[in-house]
C-alpha positions as CSV (number, residue, x, y, z in Angstrom):
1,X,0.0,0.0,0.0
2,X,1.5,3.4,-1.0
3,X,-1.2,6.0,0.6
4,X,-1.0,7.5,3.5
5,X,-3.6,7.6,6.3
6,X,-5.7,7.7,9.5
7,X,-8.6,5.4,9.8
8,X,-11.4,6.3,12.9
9,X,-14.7,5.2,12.3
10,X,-17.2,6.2,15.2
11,X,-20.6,4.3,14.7
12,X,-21.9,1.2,17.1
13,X,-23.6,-1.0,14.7
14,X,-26.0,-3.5,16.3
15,X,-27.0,-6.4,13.3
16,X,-29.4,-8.9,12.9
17,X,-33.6,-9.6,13.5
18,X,-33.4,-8.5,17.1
19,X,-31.4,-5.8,16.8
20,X,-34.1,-3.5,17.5
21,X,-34.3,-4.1,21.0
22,X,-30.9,-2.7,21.5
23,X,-32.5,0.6,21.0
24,X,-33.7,2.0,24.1
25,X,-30.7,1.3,26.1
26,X,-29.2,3.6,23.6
27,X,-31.6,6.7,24.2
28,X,-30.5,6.7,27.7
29,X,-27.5,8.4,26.4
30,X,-29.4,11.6,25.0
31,X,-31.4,14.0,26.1
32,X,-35.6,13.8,25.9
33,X,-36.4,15.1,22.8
34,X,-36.0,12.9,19.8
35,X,-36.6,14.2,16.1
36,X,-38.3,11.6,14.1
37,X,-37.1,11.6,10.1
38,X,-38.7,9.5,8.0
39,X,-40.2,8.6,4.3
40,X,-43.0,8.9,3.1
41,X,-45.3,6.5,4.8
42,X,-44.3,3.2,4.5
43,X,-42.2,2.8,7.7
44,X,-46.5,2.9,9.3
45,X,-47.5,0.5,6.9
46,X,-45.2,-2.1,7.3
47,X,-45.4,-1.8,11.1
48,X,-41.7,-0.7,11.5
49,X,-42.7,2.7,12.2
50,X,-44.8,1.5,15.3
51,X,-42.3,-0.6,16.7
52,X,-39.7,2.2,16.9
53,X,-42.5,4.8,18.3
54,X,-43.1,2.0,20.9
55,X,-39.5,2.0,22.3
56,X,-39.4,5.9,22.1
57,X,-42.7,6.3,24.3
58,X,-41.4,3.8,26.7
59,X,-37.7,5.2,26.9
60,X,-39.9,8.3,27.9
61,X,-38.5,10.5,25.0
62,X,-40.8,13.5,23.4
63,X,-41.3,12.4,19.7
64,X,-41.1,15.1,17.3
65,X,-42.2,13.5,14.1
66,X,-40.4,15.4,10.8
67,X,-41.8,13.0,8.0
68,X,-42.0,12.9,4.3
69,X,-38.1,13.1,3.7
70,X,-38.0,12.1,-0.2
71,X,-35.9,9.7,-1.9
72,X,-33.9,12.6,-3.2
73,X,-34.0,14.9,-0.4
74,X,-34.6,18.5,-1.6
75,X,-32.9,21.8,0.3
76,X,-36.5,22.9,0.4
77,X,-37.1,20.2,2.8
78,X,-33.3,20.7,4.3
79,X,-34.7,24.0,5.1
80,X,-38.3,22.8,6.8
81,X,-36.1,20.1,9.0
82,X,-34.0,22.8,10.4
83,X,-36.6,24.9,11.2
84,X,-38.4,21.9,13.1
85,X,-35.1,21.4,14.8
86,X,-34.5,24.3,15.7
87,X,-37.9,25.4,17.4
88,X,-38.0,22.4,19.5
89,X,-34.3,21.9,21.0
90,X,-34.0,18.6,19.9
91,X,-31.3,16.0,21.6
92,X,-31.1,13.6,18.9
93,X,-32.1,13.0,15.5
94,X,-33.5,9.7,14.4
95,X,-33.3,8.9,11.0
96,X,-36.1,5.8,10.1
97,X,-35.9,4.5,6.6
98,X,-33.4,4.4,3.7
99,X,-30.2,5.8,3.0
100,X,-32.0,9.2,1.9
101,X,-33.6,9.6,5.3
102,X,-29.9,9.5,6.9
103,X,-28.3,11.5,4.5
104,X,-31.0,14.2,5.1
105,X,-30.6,14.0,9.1
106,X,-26.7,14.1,8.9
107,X,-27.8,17.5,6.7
108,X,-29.6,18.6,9.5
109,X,-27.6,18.1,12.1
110,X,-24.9,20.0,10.8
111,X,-26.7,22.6,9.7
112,X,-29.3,23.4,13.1
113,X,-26.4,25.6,14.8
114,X,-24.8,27.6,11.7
115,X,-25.8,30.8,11.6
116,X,-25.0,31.5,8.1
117,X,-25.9,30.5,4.9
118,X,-25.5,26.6,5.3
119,X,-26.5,25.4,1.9
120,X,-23.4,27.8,0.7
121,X,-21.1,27.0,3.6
122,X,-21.5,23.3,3.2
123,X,-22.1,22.2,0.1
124,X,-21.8,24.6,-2.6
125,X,-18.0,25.7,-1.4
126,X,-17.7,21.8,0.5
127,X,-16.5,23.4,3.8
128,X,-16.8,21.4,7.3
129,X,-18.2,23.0,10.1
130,X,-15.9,24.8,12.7
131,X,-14.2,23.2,15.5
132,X,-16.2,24.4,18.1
133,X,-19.9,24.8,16.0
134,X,-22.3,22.5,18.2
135,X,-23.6,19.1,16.0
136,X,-26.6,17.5,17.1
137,X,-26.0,13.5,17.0
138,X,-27.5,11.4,14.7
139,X,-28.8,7.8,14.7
140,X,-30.5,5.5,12.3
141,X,-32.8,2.3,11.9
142,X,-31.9,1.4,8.6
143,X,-35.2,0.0,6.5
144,X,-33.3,-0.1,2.8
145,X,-29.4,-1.6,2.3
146,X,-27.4,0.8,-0.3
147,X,-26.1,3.8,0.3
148,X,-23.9,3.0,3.6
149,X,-25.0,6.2,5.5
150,X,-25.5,4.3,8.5
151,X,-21.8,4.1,9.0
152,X,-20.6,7.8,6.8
153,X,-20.3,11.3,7.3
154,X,-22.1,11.5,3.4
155,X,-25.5,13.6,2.7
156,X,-26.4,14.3,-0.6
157,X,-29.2,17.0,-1.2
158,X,-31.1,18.5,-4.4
159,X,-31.5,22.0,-4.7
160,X,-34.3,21.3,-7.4
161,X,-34.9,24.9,-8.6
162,X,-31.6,24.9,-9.9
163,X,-31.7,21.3,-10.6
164,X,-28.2,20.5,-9.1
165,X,-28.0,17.4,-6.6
166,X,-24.4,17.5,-4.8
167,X,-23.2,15.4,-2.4
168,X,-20.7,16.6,0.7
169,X,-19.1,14.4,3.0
170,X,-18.8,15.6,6.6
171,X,-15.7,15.0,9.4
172,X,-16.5,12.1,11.4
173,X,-18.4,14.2,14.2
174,X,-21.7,13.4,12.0
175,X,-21.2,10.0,11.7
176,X,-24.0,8.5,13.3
177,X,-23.8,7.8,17.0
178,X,-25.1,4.4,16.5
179,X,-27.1,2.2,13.6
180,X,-29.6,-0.4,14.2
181,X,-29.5,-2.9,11.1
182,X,-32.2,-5.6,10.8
183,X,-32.3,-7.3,7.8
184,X,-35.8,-8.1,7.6
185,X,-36.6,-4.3,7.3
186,X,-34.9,-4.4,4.1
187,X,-37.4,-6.8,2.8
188,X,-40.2,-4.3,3.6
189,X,-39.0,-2.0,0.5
190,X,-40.4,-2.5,-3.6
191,X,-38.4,-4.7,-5.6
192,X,-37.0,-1.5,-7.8
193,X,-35.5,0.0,-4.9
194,X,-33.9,-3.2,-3.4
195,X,-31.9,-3.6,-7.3
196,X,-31.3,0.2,-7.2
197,X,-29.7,-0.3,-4.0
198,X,-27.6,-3.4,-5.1
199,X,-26.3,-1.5,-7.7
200,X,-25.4,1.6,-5.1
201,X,-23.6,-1.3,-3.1
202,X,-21.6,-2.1,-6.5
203,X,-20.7,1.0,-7.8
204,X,-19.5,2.3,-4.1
205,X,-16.9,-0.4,-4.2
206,X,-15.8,-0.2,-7.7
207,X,-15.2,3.5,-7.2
208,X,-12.5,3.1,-4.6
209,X,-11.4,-0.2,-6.1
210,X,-10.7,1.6,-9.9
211,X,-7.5,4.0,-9.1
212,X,-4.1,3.1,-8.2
213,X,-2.2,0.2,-9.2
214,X,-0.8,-1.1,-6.2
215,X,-0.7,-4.1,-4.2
216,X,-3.6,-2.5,-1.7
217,X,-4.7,-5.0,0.5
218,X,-8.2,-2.7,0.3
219,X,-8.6,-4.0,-3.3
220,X,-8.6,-7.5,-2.0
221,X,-11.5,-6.4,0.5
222,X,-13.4,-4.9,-2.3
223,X,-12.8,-8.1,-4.4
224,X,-14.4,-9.8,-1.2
225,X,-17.9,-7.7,-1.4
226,X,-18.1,-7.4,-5.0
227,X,-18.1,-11.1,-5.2
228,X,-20.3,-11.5,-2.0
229,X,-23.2,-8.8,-3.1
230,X,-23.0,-10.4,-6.5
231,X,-24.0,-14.4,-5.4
232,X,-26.5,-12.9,-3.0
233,X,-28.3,-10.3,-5.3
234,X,-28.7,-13.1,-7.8
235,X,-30.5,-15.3,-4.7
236,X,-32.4,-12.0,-3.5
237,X,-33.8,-11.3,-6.8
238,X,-35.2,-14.7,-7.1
239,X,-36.2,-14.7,-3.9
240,X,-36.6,-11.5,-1.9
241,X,-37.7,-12.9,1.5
242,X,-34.4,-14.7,1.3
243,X,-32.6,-13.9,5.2
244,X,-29.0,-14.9,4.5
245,X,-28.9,-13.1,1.0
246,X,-31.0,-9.9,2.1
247,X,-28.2,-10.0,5.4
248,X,-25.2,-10.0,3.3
249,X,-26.5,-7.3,0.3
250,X,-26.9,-4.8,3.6
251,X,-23.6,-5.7,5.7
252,X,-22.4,-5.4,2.0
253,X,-23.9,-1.7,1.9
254,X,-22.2,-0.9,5.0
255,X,-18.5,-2.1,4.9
256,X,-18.7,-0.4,0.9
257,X,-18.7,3.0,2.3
258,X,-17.9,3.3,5.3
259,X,-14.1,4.4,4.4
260,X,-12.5,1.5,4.6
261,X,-11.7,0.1,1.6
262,X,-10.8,3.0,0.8
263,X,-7.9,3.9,2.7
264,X,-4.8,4.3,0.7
265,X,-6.3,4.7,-2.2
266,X,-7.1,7.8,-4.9
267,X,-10.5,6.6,-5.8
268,X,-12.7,7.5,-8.5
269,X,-16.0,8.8,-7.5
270,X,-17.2,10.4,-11.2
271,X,-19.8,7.7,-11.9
272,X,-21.3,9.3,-9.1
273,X,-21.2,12.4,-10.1
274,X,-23.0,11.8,-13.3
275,X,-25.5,10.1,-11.5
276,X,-26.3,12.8,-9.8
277,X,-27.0,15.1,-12.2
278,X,-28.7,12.6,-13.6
279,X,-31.2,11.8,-10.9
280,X,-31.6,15.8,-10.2
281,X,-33.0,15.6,-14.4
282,X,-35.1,12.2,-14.1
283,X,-35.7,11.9,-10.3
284,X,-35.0,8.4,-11.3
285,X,-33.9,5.9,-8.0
286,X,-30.2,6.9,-7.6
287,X,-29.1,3.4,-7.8
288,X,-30.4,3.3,-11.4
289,X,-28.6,7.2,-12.8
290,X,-25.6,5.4,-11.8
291,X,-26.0,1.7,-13.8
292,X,-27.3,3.6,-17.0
293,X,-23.6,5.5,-17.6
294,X,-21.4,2.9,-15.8
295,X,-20.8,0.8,-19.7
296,X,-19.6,3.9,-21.4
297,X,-17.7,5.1,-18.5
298,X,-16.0,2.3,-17.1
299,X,-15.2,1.6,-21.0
300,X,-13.4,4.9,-21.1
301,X,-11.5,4.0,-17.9
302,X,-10.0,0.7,-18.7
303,X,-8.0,2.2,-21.9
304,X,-6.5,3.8,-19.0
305,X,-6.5,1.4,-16.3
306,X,-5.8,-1.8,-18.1
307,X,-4.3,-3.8,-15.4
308,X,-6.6,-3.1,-12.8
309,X,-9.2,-4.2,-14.8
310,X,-7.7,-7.0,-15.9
311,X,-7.5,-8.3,-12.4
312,X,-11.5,-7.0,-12.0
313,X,-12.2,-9.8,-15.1
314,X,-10.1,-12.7,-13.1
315,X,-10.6,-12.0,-9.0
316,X,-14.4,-11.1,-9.2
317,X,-15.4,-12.3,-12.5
318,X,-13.7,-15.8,-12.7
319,X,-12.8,-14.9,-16.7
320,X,-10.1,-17.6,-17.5
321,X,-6.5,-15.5,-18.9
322,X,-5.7,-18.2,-21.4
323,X,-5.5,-17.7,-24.9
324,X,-6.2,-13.9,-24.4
325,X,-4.6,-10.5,-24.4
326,X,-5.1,-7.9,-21.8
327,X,-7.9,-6.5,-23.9
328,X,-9.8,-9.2,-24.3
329,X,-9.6,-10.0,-20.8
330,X,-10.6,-6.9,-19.7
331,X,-13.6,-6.7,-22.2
332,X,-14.4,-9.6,-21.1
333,X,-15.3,-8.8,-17.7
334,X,-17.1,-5.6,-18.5
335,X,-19.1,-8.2,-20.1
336,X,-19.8,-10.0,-17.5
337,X,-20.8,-7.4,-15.2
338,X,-23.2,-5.7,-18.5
339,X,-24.5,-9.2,-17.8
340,X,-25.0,-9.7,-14.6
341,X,-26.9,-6.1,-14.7
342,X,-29.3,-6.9,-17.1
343,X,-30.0,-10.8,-15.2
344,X,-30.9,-8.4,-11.8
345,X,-32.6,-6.2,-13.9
346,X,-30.9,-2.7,-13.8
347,X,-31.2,-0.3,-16.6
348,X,-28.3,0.0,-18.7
349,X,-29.1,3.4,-20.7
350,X,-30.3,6.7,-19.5
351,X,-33.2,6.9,-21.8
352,X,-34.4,3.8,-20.1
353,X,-35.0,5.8,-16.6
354,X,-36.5,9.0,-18.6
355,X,-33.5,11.1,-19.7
356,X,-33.6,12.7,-23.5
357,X,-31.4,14.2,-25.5
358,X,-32.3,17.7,-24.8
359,X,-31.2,16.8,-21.3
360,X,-27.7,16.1,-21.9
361,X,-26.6,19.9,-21.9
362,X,-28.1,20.6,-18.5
363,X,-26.7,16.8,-17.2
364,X,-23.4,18.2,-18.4
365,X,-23.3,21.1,-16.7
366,X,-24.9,19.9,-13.2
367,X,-21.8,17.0,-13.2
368,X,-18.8,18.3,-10.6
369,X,-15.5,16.9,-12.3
370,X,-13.3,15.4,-9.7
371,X,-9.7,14.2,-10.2
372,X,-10.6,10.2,-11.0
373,X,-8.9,7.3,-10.9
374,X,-7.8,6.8,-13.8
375,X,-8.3,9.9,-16.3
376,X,-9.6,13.0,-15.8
377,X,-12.8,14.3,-17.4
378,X,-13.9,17.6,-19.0
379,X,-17.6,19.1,-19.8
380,X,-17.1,17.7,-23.5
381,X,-15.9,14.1,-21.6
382,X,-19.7,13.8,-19.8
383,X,-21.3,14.8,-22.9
384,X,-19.5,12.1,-24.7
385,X,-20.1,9.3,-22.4
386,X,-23.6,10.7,-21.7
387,X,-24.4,10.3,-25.6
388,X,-23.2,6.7,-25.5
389,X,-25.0,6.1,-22.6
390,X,-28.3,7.2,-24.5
């Protein structure tokens, strides 16, 4: 390993179907007013919402509910939380739901004590909070495995007047205290959202794992998951009410982005990028923005990273060297994960989640360019892969 690094990861994770009950001997730790994030509904229909209002009543907390936190979470609604937050001197924030719902709370929580113009300060110029600016803690009962906020400092928001969705990633003070993660909540969630989330699961690692070209023992990790989530998304898809394979995909989602296969590494996070522009155009799931460019851009990147993916076709895909050049090898294991997309049933094209031509001018210039792993992109570089991607 070449990098250079400190690794400190906060979060208390409790796993498994009874993981719940771990809760309440958690809120002793906080104060007696909880905020209450969550979706749009389906956390009281499925009887998870009940369950945590239960513990909440009986842990003697005052429950302020904030719900309705959308899949892409706007900074209108960053704005209403804040507000809700701030007029009720909340202790803790308790995010209930998907990865959206934690994202938004970390948002909040960062936000509640800075007197300035926070959407500016934190996002638009990606500043962290001062060293002595009060953060309100965040928790979360994870109901959807993807994204990994249970165990990051990442919130992504939408400013949709402008229609620019941008992601910033927090010091580890808004990591979340604690995360609850029961498996059988996953299973709760439509099948759409449980393959957008696999895909979110894939692309995290293959963003960290795609830069560099040395012996990094976080690339054997990432080998690790990618070949884990792909044997148990094939099982969940078949079979959604499947424990062990809905358990793996979310412990999956949660060592993928929680920093640690990425340490030492440069990493590559454009994919992402795209995909958010994307998803601020098509309010498409995000898992999806990011499978419909991932051909045409991982494409790009192995003229450039040959060897790396090379090692991607052999050590996740099982392609068999002989008889081939690097080329062919690497094609072939672009193939085989173009494949194994279209057997879960991801989109591969952005037209196929509601993007037009006429859109890729405004995709374009929505899409931040980061330094990437491999190569790095201009404006004309996202049209490009964007049209190809069509």
């Amino acid at each position: 390993m070449q990098g250079n690094f400190s690794y400190y990861n906060p979060t208390k994770l409790y796993f498994g179907d009874e993981s719940l009950k771990f809760l309440k001997d958690e809120l002793n730790n906080y104060g007696p007013v909880v905020m209450l994030n969550y979706g749009g509904g389906s956390v009281k229909r499925n009887g998870i919402y009940d369950q945590v209002v239960a513990i909440l009543n009986e842990a003697g907390k005052t429950i302020v509910e904030n719900p309705g936190v959308m899949s892409n979470p706007t900074l209108e609604k960053l704005h209403e939380g804040i507000k809700i937050a701030r007029e009720n001197d909340i202790d803790l924030i308790l995010a209930l739901g998907g990865g959206s719902v934690c994202d938004y709370s970390k948002a909040v929580a960062a936000s509640v004590f800075y007197e300035g113009d926070y959407w500016s300060q934190f996002w638009l110029k990606q500043q962290q909070p001062a060293a002595d600016q009060r953060l309100l803690p965040v928790a979360c009962i994870l109901t959807m495995a993807g994204t990994g906020s249970e165990m990051n400092a990442g919130t992504v928001i939408t400013d949709a007047e402008h229609t620019f969705k941008v992601g910033h990633v927090f010091d580890d003070r808004l990591m979340p205290k604690f995360s609850i993660l029961n498996p059988r909540f996953t299973m709760t969630v439509p099948e759409n959202q449980m393959k957008a989330g696999i895909y979110d699961i894939m692309n995290h690692i293959m963003e960290q794992y795609f830069s560099d070209f040395d012996d990094n023992t976080s690339d054997y990790l990432a080998e690790g998951l990618m070949r884990s989530l792909i044997t148990s998304s094939r099982i969940a898809v078949k079979n959604p009410q499947d424990y062990e394979a809905r358990s793996n995909i979310m412990w999956t989602a949660t060592w993928a982005l929680n920093t640690l296969i990425g340490l030492g590494k440069r990493e590559d996070w454009m994919v992402h990028m795209i995909g958010h522009s994307i998803g601020a155009w098509t309010h498409a799931p995000h898992g999806f923005c990011l499978a419909s460019v991932s051909m045409a851009y991982y494409r790009r990147a192995m003229k450039f990273g040959l060897s790396k993916f090379v090692r991607f076709a052999e050590n996740v895909w099982n392609i068999r060297p002989e008889g081939l050049t690097d080329e062919q090898i690497a094609e072939a294991g672009l193939v085989a994960l173009k494949d194994w997309m279209s057997e879960i049933g991801l989109p591969l094209t952005i037209s196929e989640i509601g993007a037009t031509a006429d859109m890729i001018p405004g995709i374009t210039k929505g899409t931040i360019c980061y330094p990437a792993g491999y190569m790095d992109l201009k404006p004309e570089d996202i049209t490009e892969i964007l049209q190809e991607s069509m």
